[in-house]
N, C-alpha and C positions, 0 to 999 in steps of 0.2 A: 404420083406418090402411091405409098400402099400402105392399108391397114389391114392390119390382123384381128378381124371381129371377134375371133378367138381369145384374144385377149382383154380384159373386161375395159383397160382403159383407153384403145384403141376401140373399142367398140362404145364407149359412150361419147368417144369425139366424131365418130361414124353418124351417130344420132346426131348431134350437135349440127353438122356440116349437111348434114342432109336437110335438115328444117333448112338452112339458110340457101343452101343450092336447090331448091325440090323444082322451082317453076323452070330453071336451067337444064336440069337433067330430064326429067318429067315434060312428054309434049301437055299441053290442055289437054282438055277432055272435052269437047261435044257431042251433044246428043241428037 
């Protein structure tokens, strides 16, 4: 699918979906 960050409400559901997917898209981090 695609969003247009460009537009303000697509870009607050960008936010939304990103909190919930971030450990899925995001590898870990070790130090």
């Amino acid at each position: 699918y695609w969003l247009d960050i460009g537009r303000h409400d697509d870009y607050e559901q960008a936010v939304e979906e990103f909190e919930t997917m971030q450990a899925q898209l995001l590898p870990e981090r070790r130090a």
